[in-house]
LUMSE-94458 format. One record per residue (C-alpha): residue number from 1; x, y, z. Coordinates in steps of 0.25 Angstrom, whole numbers, plus 5000, padded with zeros to 4 digits. Each point is the difference from the previous one (the first is absolute). Layout:
<pt resi="NUM" east="X" north="Y" up="Z"/>
...
! end
This chain:
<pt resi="1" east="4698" north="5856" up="5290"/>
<pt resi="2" east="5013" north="4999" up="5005"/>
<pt resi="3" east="5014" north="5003" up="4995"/>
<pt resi="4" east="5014" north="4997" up="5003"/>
<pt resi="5" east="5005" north="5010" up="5006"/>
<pt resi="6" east="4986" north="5008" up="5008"/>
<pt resi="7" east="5004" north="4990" up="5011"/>
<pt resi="8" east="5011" north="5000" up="5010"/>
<pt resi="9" east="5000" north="4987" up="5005"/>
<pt resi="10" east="4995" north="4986" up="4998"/>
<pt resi="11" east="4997" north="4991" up="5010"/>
<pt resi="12" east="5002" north="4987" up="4995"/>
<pt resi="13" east="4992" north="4989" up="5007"/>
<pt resi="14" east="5000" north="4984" up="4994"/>
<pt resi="15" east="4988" north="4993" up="5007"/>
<pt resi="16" east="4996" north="4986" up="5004"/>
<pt resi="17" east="4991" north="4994" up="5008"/>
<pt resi="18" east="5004" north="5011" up="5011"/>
<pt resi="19" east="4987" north="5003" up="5006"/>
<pt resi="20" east="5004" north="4997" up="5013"/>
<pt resi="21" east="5010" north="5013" up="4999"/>
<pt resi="22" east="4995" north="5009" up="4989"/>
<pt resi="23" east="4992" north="5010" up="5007"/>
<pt resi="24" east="5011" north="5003" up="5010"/>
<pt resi="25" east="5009" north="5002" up="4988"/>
<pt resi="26" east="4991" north="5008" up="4993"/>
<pt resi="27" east="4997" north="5008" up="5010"/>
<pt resi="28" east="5016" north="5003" up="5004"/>
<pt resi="29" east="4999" north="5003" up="4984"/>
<pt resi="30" east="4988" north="5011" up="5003"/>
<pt resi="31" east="5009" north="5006" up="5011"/>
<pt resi="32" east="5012" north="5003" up="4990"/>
<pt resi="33" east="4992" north="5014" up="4996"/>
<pt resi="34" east="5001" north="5005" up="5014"/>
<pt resi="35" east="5015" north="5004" up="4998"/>
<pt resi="36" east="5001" north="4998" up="4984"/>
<pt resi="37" east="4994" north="5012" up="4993"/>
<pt resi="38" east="5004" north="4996" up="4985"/>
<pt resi="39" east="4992" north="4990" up="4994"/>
<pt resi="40" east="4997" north="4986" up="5004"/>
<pt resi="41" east="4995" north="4988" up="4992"/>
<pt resi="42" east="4998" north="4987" up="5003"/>
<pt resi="43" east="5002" north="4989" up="4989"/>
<pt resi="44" east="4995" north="4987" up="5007"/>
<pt resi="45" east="5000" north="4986" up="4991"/>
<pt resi="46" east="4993" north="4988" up="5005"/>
<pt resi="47" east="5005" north="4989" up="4998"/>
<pt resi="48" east="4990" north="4989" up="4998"/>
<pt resi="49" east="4994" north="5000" up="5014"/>
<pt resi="50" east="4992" north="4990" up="5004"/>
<pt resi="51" east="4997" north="5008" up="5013"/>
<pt resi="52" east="4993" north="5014" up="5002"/>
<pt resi="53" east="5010" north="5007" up="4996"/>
<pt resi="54" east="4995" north="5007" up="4986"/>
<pt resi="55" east="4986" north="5005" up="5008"/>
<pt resi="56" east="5009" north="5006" up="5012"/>
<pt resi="57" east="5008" north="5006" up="4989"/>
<pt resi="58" east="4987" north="5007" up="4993"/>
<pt resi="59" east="4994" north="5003" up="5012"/>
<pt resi="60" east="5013" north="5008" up="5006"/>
<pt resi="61" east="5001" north="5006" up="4984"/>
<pt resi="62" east="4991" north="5012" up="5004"/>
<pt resi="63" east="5006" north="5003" up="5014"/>
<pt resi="64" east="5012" north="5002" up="4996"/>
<pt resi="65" east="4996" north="5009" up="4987"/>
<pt resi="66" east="4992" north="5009" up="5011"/>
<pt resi="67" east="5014" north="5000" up="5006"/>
<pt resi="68" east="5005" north="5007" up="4987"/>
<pt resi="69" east="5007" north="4987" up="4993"/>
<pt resi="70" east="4999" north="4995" up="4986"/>
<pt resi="71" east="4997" north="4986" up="5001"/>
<pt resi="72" east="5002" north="4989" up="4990"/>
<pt resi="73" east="4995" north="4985" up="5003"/>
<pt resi="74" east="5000" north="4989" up="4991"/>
<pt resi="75" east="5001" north="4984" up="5001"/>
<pt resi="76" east="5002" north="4987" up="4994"/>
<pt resi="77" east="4992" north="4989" up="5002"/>
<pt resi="78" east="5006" north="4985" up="4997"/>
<pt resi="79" east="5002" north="4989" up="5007"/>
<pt resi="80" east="5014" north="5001" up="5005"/>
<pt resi="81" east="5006" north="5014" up="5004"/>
<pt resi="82" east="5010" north="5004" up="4990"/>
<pt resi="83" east="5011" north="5004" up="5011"/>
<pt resi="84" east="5004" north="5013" up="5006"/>
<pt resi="85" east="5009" north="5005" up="4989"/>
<pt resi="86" east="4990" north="5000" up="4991"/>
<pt resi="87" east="4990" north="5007" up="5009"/>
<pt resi="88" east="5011" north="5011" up="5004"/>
<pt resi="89" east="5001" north="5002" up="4984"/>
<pt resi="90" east="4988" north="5001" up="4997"/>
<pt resi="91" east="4997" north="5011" up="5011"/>
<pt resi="92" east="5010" north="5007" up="4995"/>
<pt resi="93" east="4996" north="5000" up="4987"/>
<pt resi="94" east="4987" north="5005" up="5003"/>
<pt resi="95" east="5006" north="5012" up="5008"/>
<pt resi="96" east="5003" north="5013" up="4997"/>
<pt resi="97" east="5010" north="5005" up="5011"/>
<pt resi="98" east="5013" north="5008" up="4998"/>
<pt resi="99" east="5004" north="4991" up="5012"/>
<pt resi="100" east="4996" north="4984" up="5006"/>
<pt resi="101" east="4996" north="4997" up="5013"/>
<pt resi="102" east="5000" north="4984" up="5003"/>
<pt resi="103" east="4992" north="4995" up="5010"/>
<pt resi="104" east="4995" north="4986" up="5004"/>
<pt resi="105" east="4987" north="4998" up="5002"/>
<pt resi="106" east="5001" north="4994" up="5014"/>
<pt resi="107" east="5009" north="5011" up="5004"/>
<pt resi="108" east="4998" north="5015" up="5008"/>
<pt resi="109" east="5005" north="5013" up="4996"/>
<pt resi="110" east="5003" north="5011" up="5010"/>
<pt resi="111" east="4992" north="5012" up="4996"/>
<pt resi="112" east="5015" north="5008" up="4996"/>
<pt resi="113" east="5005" north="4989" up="4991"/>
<pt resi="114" east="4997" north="5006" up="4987"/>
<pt resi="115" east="5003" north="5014" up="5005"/>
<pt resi="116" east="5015" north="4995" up="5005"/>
<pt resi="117" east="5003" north="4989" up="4990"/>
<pt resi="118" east="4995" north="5012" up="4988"/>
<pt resi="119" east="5012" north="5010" up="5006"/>
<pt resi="120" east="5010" north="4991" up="5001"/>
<pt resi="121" east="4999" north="4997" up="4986"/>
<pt resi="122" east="5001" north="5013" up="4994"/>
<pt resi="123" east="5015" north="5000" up="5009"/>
<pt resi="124" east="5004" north="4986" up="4993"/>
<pt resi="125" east="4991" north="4998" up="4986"/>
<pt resi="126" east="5007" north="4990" up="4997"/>
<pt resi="127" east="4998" north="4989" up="5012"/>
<pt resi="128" east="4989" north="4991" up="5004"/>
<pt resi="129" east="4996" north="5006" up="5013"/>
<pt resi="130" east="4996" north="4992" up="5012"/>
<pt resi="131" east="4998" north="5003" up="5015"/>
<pt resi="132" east="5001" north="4992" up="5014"/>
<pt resi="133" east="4989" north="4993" up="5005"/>
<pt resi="134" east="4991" north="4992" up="5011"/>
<pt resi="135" east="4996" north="4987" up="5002"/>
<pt resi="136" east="4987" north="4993" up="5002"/>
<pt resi="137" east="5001" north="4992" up="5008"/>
<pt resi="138" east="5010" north="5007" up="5007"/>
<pt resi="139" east="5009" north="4990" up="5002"/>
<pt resi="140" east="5000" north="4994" up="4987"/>
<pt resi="141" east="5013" north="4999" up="4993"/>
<pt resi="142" east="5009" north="5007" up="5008"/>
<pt resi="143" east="5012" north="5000" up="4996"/>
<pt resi="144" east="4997" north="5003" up="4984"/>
<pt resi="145" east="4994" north="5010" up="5006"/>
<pt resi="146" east="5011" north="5008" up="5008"/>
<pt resi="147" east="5008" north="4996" up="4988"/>
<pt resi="148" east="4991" north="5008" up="4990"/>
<pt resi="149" east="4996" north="5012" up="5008"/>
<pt resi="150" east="5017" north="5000" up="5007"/>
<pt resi="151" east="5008" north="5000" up="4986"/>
<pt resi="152" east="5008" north="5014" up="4997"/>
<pt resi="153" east="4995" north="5005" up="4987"/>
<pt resi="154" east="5015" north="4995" up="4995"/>
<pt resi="155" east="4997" north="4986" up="5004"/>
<pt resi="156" east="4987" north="5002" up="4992"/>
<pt resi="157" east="5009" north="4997" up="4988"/>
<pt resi="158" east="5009" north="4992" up="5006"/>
<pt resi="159" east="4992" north="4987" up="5006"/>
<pt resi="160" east="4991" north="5000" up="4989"/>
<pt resi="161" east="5006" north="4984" up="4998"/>
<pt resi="162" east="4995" north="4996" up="5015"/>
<pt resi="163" east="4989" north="4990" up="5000"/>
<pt resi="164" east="4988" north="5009" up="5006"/>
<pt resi="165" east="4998" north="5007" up="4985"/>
<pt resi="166" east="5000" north="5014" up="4996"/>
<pt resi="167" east="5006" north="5010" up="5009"/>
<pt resi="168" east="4987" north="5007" up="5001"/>
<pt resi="169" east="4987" north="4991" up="5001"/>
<pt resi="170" east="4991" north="5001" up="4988"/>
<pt resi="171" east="4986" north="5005" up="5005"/>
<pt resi="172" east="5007" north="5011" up="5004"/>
<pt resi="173" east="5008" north="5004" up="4987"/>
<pt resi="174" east="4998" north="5013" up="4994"/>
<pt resi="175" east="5006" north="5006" up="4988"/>
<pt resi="176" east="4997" north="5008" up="4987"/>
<pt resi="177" east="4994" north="4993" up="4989"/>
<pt resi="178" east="5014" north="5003" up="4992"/>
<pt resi="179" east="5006" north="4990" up="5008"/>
<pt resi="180" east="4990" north="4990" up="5001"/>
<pt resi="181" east="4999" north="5002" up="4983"/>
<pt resi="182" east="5016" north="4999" up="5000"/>
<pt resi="183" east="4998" north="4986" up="5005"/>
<pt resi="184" east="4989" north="4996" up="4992"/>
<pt resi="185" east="4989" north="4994" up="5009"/>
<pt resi="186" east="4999" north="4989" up="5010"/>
<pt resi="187" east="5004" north="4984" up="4997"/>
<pt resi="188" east="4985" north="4994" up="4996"/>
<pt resi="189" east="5006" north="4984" up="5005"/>
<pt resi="190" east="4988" north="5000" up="5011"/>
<pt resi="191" east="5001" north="4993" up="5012"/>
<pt resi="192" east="5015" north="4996" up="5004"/>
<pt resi="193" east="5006" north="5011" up="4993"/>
<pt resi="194" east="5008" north="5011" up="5008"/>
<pt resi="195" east="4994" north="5010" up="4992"/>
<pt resi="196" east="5005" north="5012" up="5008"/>
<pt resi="197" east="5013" north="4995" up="5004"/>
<pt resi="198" east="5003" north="4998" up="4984"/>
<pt resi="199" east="4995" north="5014" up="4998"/>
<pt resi="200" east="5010" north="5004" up="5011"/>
<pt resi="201" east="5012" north="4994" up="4993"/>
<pt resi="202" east="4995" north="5007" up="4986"/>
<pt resi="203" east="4998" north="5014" up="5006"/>
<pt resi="204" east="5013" north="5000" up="5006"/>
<pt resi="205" east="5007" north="4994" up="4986"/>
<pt resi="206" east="4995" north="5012" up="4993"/>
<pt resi="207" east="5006" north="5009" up="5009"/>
<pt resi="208" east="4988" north="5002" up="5010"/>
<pt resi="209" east="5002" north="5005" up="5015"/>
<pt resi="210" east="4992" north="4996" up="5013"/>
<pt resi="211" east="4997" north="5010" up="5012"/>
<pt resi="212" east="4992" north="4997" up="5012"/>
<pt resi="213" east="4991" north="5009" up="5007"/>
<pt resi="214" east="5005" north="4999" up="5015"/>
<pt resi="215" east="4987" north="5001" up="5004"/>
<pt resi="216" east="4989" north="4987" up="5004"/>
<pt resi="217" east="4991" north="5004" up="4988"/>
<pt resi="218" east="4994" north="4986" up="4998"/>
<pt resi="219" east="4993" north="4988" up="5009"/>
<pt resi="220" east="5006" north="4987" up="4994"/>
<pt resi="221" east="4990" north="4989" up="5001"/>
<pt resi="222" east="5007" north="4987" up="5004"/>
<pt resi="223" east="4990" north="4988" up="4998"/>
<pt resi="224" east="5001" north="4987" up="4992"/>
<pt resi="225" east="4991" north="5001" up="4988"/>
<pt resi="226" east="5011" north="5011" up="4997"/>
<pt resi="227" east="5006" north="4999" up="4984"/>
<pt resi="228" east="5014" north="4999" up="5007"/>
<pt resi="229" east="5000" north="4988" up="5004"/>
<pt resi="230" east="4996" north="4993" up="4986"/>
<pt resi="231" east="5013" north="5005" up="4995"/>
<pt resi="232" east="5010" north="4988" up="5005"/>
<pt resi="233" east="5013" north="5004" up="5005"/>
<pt resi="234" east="5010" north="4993" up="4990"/>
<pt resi="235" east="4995" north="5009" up="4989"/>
<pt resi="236" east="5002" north="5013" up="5006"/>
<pt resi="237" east="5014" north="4991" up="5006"/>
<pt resi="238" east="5003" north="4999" up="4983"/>
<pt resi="239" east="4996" north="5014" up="4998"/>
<pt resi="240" east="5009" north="5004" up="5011"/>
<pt resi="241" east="5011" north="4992" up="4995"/>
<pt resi="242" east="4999" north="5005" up="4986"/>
<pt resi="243" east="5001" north="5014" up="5004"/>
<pt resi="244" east="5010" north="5001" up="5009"/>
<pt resi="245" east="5010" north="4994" up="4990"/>
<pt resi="246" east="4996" north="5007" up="4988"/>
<pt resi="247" east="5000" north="5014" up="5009"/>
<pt resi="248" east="5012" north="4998" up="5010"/>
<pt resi="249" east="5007" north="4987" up="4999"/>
<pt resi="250" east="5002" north="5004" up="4984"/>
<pt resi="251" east="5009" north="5011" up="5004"/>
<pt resi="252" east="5009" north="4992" up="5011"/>
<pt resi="253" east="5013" north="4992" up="4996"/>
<pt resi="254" east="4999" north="4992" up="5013"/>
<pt resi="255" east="4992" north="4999" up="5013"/>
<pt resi="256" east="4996" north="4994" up="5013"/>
<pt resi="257" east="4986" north="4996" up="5004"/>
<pt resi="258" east="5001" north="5000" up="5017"/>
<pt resi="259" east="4992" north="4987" up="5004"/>
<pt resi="260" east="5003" north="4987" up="4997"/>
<pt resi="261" east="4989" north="4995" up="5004"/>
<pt resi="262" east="4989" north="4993" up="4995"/>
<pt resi="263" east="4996" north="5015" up="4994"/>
<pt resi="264" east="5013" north="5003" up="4994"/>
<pt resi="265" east="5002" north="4988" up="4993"/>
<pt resi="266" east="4988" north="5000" up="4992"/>
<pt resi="267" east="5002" north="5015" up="4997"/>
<pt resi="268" east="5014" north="4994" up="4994"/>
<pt resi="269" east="4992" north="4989" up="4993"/>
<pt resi="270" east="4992" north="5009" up="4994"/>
<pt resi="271" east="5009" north="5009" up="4993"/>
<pt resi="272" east="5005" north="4999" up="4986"/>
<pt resi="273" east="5013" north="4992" up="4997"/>
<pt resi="274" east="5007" north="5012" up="4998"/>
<pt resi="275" east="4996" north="5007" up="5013"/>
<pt resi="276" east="5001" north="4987" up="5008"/>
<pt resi="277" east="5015" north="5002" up="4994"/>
<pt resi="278" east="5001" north="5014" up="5006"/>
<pt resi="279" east="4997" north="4994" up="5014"/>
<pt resi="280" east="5013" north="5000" up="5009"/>
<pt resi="281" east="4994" north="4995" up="5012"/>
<pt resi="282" east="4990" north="4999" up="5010"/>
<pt resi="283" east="5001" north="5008" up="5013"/>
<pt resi="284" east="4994" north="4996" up="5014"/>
<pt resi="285" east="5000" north="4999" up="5014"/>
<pt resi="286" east="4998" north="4988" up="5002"/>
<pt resi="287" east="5012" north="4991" up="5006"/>
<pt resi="288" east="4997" north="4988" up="4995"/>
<pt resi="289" east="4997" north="5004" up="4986"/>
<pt resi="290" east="5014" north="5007" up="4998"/>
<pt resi="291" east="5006" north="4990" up="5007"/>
<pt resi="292" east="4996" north="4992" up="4988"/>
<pt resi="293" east="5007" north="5008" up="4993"/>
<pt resi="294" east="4992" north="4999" up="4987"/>
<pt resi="295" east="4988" north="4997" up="4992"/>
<pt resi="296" east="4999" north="4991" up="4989"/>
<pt resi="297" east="4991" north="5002" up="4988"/>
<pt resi="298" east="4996" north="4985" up="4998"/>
<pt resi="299" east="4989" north="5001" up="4991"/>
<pt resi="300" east="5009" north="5007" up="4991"/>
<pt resi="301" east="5005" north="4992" up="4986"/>
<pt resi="302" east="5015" north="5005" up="5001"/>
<pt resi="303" east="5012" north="4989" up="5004"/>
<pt resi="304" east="5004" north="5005" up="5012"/>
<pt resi="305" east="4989" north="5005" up="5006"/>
<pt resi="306" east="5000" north="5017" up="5004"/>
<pt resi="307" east="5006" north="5001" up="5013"/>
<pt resi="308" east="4995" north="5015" up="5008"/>
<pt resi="309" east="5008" north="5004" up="5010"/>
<pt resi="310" east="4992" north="5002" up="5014"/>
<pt resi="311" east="5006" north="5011" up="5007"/>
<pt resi="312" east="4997" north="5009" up="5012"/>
<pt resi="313" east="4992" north="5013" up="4995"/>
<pt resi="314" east="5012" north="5009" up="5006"/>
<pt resi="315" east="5009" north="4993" up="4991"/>
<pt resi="316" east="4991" north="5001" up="4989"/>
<pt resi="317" east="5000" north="5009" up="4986"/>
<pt resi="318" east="4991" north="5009" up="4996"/>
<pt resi="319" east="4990" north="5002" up="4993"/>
<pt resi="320" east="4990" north="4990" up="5007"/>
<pt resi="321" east="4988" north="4994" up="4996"/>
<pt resi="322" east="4993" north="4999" up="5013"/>
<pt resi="323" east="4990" north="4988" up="5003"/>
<pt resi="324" east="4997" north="5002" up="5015"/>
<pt resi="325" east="4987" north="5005" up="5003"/>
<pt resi="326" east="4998" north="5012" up="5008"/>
<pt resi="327" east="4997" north="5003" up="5014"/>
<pt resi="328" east="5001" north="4986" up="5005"/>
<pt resi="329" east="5013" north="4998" up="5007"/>
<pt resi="330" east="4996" north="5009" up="5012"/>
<pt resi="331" east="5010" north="5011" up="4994"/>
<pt resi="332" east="5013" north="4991" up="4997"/>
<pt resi="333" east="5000" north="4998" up="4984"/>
<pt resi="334" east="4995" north="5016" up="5000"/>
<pt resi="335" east="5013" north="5004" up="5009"/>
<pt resi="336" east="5009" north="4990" up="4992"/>
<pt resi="337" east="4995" north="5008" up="4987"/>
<pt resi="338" east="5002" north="5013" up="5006"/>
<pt resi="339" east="5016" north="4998" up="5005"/>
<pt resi="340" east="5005" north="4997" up="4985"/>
<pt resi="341" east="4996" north="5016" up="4997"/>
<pt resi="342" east="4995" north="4996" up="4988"/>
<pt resi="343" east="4988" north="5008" up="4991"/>
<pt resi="344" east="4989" north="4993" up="4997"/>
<pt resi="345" east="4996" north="5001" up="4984"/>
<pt resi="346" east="5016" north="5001" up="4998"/>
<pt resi="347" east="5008" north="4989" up="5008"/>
<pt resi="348" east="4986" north="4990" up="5003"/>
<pt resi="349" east="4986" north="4997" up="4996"/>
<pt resi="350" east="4989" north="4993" up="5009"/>
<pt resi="351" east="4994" north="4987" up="4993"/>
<pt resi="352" east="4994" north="4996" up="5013"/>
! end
């Protein structure tokens, strides 16, 4: 029998219905030992499948115990899947690792992910470890890709409010179970619930870090029965919202949010009556926008109604709340950004 403490890490692995996926993953799990010599476990919970899953699970149980791993299997069988956050507890719970390794069960490890990951988290034992990673298919979200795998390990921290999640994708999370206890486990809402991105947001409150192995450590499934896209994008737009006004706009006297379009407005709509009080203007390029000269708040209850100022951005006030997305303005609001001088995490923060 196993104890807390006799293994080095635990693969944590939340199964359903993935037996179109499993063996590959399983067998990238088997491959870790090649460069990993501590110990291994993996702590696989399914989740009421309704496919192969379980039997491919049982059969690999031996394979990768002949590989020299601790293997601990177990499932729930309803008629409805009781969601990823409860799967990922309850493998965790089950575990005995000093350290947790999360994988998806429709994704691939490289054979050093363990090896890597397991280093850099002796150098920063307070941070949820992630790494770069592939696409498959290839060409599937491209631009969410270059931005995960291209951020500096400052931005890490600092576009943690963007609307592409955690800085460092969750199946390739790795920390010690420390960090994972600090936080206290995995939001059990079920399907629709950003589960991960409000672990995120958590982890950082208490203090936690993030580091990203630069190294592609992980194949990243892209495919439509994927969890992801049950989680609908105005929660994770409230969740965003909340957090960047209890963690940055809290600690501003005044700001401006730089787009005053149709993005910028409903950041501004969103806010709290006290921060929407803090706005000073809105900032563009747009001619005709600041031709306009302002935008009115009209679904606002005050007598007048708020008037914003629409200015040029190089006229503009820091801090900024930005609200243009990335990487598609061939270059142009990226150039804009970077002749103001100013330091990102200090003088602006991405909402884009």
């Amino acid at each position: 029998m196993q104890r807390r403490g006799d293994i080095d890490v635990s693969i944590i692995l939340p199964v359903y219905n993935a037996e179109k996926w499993l063996e590959e993953c399983l067998q990238s799990v088997l491959q870790q030992t090649k460069h990993f010599h501590g110990n291994i476990e993996l702590s696989a919970f399914n989740d009421s499948s309704t496919d192969s899953s379980f039997a491919i699970l049982e059969k690999w149980r031996p394979k990768l115990q002949d590989g020299g791993m601790h293997v601990v299997l177990s499932s729930r069988v309803a008629k409805q899947p009781a969601g990823v956050g409860f799967a990922k507890n309850r493998a965790i719970e089950q575990s005995h690792g000093k350290y947790l390794c999360f994988q998806d069960a429709d994704d691939v490890m490289e054979e050093e992910r363990i090896k890597l990951q397991y280093e850099a988290v002796q150098k920063y034992p307070n941070c949820i470890i992630g790494c770069c990673f592939t696409r498959k298919p290839a060409d599937s979200t491209q631009r969410y890709t270059k931005w995960c795998n291209s951020m500096s390990q400052t931005q890490l921290l600092t576009q943690v409010y963007t609307s592409n999640g955690p800085t460092v994708i969750m199946p390739s999370w790795f920390c010690s179970r420390d960090v994972f206890d600090r936080v206290g486990g995995f939001n059990e809402g079920g399907k629709g619930v950003p589960e991960d991105l409000m672990f995120f947001f958590e982890h950082l409150l208490h203090g936690g870090g993030v580091h990203r192995v630069d190294k592609n450590l992980l194949m990243y499934r892209y495919h439509q029965d994927a969890m992801t896209h049950s989680v609908h994008s105005d929660t994770i737009w409230d969740i965003r919202v909340t957090k960047i006004q209890e963690r940055v706009i809290s600690k501003w006297s005044s700001f401006t949010i730089w787009n005053a379009g149709k993005q910028g407005r409903r950041f501004y709509r969103a806010l709290s009556q006290e921060n929407k009080n803090k706005v000073k203007a809105f900032c563009d390029v747009d001619v005709k926008k600041i031709e306009k000269g302002y935008y009115t708040y009209e679904e606002s209850m005050e007598t007048p109604k708020p008037r914003i100022p629409i200015v040029h951005f190089t006229e503009a006030a820091k801090p900024f709340i930005i609200c243009v997305k990335l990487d598609l303005t061939g270059g142009n609001f990226e150039s804009n950004l970077l002749s103001l001088n100013l330091i990102e995490g200090v003088d602006y923060y991405h909402f884009n």
